[in-house]
C-alpha positions as a Markdown table, in Angstrom:
| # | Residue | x | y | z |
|---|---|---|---|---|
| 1 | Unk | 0.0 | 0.0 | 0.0 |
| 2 | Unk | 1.4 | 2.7 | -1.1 |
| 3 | Unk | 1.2 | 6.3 | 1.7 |
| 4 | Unk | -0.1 | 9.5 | -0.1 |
| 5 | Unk | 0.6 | 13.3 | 1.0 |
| 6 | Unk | -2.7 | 14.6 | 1.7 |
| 7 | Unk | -4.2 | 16.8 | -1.1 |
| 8 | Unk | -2.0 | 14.9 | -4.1 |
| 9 | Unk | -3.8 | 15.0 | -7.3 |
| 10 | Unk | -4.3 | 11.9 | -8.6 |
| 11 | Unk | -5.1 | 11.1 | -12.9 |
| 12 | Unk | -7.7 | 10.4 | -13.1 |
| 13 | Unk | -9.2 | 13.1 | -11.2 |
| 14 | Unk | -12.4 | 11.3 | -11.1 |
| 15 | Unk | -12.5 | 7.7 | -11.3 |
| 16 | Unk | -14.8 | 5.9 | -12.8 |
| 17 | Unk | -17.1 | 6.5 | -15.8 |
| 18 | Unk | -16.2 | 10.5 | -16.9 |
| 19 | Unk | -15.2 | 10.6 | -20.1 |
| 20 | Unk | -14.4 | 13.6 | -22.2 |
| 21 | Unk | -13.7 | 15.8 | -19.4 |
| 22 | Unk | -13.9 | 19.5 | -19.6 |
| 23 | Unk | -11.8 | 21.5 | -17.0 |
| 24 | Unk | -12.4 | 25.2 | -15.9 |
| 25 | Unk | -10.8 | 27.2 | -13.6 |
| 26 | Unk | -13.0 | 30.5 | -12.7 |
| 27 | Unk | -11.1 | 32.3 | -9.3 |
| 28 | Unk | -10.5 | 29.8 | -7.1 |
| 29 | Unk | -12.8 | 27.2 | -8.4 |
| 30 | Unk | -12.4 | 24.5 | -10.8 |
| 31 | Unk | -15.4 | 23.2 | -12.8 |
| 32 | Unk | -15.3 | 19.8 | -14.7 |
| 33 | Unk | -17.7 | 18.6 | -17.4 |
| 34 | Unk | -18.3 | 15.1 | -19.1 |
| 35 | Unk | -20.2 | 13.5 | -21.6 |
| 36 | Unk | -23.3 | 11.6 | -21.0 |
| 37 | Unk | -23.7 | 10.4 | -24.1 |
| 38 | Unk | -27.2 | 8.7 | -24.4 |
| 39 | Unk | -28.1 | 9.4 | -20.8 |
| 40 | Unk | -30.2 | 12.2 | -19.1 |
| 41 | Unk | -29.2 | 14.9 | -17.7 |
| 42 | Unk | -26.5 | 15.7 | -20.3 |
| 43 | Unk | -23.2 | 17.0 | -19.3 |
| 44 | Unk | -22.4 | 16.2 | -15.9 |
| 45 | Unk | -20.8 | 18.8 | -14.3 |
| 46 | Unk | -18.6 | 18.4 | -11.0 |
| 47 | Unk | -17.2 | 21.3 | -8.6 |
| 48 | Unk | -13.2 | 21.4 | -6.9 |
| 49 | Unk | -11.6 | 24.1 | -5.5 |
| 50 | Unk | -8.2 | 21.7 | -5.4 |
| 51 | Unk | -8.4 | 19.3 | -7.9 |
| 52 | Unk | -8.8 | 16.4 | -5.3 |
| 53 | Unk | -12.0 | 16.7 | -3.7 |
| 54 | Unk | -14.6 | 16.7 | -6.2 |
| 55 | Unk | -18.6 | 17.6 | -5.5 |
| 56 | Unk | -21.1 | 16.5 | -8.2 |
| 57 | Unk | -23.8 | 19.5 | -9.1 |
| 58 | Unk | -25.7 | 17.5 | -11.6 |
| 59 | Unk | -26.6 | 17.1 | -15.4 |
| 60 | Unk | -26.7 | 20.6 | -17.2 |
| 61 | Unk | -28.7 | 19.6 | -19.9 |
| 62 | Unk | -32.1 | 18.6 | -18.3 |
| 63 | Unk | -34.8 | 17.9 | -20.4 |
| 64 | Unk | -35.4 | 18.4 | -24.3 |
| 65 | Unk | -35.3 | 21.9 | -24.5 |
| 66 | Unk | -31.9 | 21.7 | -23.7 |
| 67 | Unk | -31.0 | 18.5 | -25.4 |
| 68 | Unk | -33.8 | 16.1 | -27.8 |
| 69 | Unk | -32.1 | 12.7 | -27.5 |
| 70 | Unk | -35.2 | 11.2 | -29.7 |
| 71 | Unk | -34.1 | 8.7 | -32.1 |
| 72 | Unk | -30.5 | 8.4 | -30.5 |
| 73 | Unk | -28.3 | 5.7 | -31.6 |
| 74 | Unk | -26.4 | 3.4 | -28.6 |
| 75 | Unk | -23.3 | 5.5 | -27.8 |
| 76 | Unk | -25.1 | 8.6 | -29.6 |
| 77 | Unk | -26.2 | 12.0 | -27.7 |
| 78 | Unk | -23.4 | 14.0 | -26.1 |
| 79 | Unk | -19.9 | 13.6 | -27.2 |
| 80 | Unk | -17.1 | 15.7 | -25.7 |
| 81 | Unk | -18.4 | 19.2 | -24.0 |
| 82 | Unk | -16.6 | 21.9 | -24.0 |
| 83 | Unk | -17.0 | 24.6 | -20.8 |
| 84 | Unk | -15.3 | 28.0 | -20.8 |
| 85 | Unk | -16.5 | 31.5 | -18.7 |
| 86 | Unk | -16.2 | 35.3 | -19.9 |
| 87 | Unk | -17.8 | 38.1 | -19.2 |
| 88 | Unk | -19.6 | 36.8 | -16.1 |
| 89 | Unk | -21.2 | 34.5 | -18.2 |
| 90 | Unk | -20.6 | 30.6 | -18.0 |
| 91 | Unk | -20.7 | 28.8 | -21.9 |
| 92 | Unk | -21.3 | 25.2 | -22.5 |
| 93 | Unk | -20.8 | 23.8 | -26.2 |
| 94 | Unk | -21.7 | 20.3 | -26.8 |
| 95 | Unk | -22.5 | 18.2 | -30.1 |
| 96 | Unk | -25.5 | 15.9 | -29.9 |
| 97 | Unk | -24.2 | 12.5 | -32.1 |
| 98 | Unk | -28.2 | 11.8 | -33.6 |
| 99 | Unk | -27.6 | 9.5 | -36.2 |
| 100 | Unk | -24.6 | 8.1 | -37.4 |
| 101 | Unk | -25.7 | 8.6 | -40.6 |
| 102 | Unk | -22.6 | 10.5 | -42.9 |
| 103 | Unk | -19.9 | 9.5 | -40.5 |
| 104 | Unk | -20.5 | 10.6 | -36.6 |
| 105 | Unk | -18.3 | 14.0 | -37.1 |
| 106 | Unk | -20.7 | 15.4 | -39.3 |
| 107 | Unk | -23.4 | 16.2 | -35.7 |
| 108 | Unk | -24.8 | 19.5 | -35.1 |
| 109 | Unk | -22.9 | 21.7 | -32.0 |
| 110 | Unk | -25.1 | 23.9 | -29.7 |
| 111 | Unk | -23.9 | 26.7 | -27.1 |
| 112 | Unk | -26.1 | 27.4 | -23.9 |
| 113 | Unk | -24.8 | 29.9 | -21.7 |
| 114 | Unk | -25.6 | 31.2 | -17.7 |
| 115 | Unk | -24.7 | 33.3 | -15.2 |
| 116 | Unk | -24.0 | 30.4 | -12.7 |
| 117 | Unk | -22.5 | 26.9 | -13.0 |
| 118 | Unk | -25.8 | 25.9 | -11.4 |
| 119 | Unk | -28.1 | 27.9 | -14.1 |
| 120 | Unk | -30.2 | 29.1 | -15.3 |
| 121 | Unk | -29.1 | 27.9 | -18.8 |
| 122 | Unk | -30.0 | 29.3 | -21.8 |
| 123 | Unk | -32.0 | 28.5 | -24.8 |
| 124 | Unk | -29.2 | 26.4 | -27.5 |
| 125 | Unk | -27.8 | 28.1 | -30.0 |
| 126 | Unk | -27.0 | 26.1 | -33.2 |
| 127 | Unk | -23.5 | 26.8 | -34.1 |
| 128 | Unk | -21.6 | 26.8 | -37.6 |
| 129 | Unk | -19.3 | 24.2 | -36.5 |
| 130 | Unk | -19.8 | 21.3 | -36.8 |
| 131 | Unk | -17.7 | 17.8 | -35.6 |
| 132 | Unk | -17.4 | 16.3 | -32.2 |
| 133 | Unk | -15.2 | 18.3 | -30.2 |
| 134 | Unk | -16.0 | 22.1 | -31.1 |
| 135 | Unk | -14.5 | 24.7 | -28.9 |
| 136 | Unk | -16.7 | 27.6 | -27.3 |
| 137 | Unk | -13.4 | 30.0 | -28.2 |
| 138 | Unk | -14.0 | 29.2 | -32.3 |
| 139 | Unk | -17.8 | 28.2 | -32.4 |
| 140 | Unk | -19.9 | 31.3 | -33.8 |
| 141 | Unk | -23.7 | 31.1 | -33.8 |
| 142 | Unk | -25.7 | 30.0 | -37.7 |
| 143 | Unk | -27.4 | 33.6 | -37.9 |
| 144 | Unk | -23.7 | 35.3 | -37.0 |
| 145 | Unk | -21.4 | 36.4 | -40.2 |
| 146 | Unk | -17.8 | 36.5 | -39.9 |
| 147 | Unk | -16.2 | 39.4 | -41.8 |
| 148 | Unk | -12.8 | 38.6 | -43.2 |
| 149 | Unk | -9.6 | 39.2 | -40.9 |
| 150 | Unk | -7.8 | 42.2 | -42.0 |
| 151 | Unk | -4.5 | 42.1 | -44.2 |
| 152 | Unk | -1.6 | 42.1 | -42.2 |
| 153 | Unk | -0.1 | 45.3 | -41.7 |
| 154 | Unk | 3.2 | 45.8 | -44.8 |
């Protein structure tokens, strides 16, 4: 048996089922979120302030406003989330694997943001990106239109 120094952060961080994990640090706190895959509530999310002691706060995704798992495949629904925070505001991206139909990168990607970890969480936006792990940094909204980057300066 092997003696560990209290407070050593172990890899996994969470054992057990938790795959795809998203990690967050926001002040002192660190938020982690999974995939769910076919499985209600989407996106688990879990709490730390030091990366040892983890406390569950739930699925994000709670019903099918937030997520329509209807006709999901086995191993379908939520594939790597991705979490990020700016301007107060807490953003979720997740792609929701419906069919397999095409190849299983070819899912739509959503964004649902709130003001707390714990909600209220917005109504999805469908994003342009599409794929299986979308970032919330690159994802832009359908109705938004990128203008071209500017030449570099000679």
């Amino acid at each position: 048996m092997h003696n560990r120094p209290a407070g050593l952060i172990r890899n996994p961080v969470l054992p057990g089922s938790h795959p795809d994990p998203s990690i967050l640090r926001v002040g002192p706190d660190f938020y982690l979120a999974t995939s769910t895959f076919e499985w209600y509530p989407g996106v688990r999310l879990h709490h730390s302030t030091d990366l040892v002691h983890w406390r569950p706060l739930g699925g994000t995704l709670t019903g099918t406003r937030l997520l329509d798992l209807t006709g999901c495949p086995d191993s379908g629904g939520v594939w790597a989330p991705g979490l990020s925070h700016a301007d107060g505001l807490f953003h979720l991206v997740y792609s929701n694997v419906s069919t397999y139909t095409g190849g299983f990168t070819d899912c739509p990607n959503h964004l649902i943001t709130a003001p707390s970890i714990e909600g209220p969480w917005s109504e999805p936006v469908l994003l342009h990106a599409r794929g299986t792990t979308c970032s919330p940094r690159t994802a832009a909204p359908a109705t938004t239109t990128r203008s071209p980057s500017p030449a570099p300066a000679p």
